[in-house]
N, C-alpha and C positions, 0 to 999 in steps of 0.2 A: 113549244115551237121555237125553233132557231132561224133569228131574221139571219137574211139573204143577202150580203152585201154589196149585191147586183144594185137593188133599188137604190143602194145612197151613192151606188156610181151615176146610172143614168136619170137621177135626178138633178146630182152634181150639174153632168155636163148637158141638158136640155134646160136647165133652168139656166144657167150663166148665158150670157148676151151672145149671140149669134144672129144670121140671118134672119130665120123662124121668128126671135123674141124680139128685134129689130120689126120686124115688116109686121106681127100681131099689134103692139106697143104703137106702133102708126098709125095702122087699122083703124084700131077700137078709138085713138084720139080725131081722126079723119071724118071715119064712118060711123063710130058708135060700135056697141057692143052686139048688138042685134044682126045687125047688116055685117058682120064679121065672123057670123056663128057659121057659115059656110066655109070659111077661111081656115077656121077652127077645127072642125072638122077633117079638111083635104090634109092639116096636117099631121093632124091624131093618127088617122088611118096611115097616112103617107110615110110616120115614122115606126108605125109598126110594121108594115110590108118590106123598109128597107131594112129593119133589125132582123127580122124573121130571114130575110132570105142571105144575109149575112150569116144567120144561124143555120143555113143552108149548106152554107160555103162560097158562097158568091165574092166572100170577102177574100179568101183566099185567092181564088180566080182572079182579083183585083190586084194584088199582091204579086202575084208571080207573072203575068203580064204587064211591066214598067207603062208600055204604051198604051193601054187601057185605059189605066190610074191617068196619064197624061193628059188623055184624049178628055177623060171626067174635070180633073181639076181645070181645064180650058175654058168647060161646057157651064162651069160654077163658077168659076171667075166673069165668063163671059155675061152669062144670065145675072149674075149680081150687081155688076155695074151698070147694066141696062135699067135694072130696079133702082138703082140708085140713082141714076139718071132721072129717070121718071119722077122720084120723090122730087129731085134738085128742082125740076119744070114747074112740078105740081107748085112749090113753094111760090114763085114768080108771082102765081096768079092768084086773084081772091077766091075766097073758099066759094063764093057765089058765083064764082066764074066757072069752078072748075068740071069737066064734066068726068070723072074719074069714077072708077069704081073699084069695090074692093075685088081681092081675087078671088074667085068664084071656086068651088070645091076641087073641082081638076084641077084648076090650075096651082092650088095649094098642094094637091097631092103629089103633079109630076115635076114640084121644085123637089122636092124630096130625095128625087132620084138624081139631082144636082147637088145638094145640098155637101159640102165638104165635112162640115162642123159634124152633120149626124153622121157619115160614112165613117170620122175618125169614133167619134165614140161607142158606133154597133161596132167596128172592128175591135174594138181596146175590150168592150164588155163581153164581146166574143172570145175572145184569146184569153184575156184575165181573168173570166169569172165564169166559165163554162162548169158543170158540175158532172158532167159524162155522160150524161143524157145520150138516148140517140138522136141523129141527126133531126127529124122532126117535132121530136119532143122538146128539144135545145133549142128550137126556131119558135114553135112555138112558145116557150118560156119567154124568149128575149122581143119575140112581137107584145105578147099580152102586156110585159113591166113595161116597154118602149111606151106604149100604146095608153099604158092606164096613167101612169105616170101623167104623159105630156097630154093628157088632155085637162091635169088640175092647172099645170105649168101655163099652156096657152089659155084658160080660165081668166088664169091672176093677169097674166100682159096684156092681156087683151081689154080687161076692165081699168089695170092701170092706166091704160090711154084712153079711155073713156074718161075715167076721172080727173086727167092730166087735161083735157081737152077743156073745162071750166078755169084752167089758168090760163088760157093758150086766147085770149078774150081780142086781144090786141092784134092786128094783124102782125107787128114788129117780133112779137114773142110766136106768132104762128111760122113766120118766113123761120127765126131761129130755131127754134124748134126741128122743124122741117131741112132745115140746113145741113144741125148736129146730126138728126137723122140719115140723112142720104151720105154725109162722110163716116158716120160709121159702121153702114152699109157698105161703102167702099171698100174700106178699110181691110172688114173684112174676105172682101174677094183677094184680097191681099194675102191673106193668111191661108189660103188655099193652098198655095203651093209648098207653105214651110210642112 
């Protein structure tokens, strides 16, 4: 059997730090690993319905309409900072005070369809590693690796801020914490548009 170069791209780019591994990474240190399995979820599913229908073509339709792409990167810039926002607030207050909750399965699924970071990589693993599939067979390949993949992905970040959350003991290290997080949550709605 001849491995699939697909997998060590869209591991590559859903494991490296983005929105998704930012806001899981938060999660699981906030809420715990439990209370995050819905999070987990909306965006397993949520990266494999945006990979798949790029495997569609939808990416393309992205591509050849400028004002579309514009109107998305807006829509993720906008929804990002507002997250980050949030994170900033969240920090202000004691974790006893706070009445927050994690994101619930929809709404981990229709960040997705904002999401900038996975829109560039279903496009890149579309165009770069398509094997001539037909159309639905190419969609489907690129949902199931998307899919199977970023649910080990969001697993490990999500536990990681569970176990991050046993240093975080201090309120002083919880505000920073929470700080670095929400700037580089910004950050990245920043990179949206490059």
């Amino acid at each position: 059997m001849v491995f699939d170069p697909l997998y060590a791209f869209v591991f590559a780019g859903l494991f490296s730090p983005g929105p998704n591994v930012i806001l899981l990474t938060t999660s699981g240190a906030r809420f715990g690993f439990r209370r995050t399995i819905p999070h987990i979820l909306g965006v397993v599913i949520g990266v494999g319905v945006v990979a798949g229908m790029t495997g569609l073509g939808i990416g393309a339709l992205l591509l050849a309409r400028p004002g579309l792409t514009l109107g998305l990167k807006i829509a993720a810039a906008g929804w990002i900072l507002w997250m980050a926002w949030k994170l900033l607030t969240a920090s202000r207050r004691p974790r006893a005070e706070t009445r927050d909750r994690p994101f619930t399965f929809v709404e981990a699924l229709l960040f997705q369809w904002v999401n900038a970071k996975l829109w560039a990589v279903a496009l890149a693993a579309t165009s770069g590693y398509a094997i001539g599939l037909p159309p639905l067979q190419e969609a489907t390949r690129l949902a199931t690796a998307f899919s199977g993949l970023n649910f080990f992905v969001c697993i490990f970040w999500s536990f990681a801020g569970t176990l991050l959350a046993f240093l975080l003991t201090h309120e002083t290290a919880w505000r920073g914490f929470m700080g670095v997080m929400a700037t580089m949550l910004a950050a990245s709605a920043l990179l949206v548009f490059l």
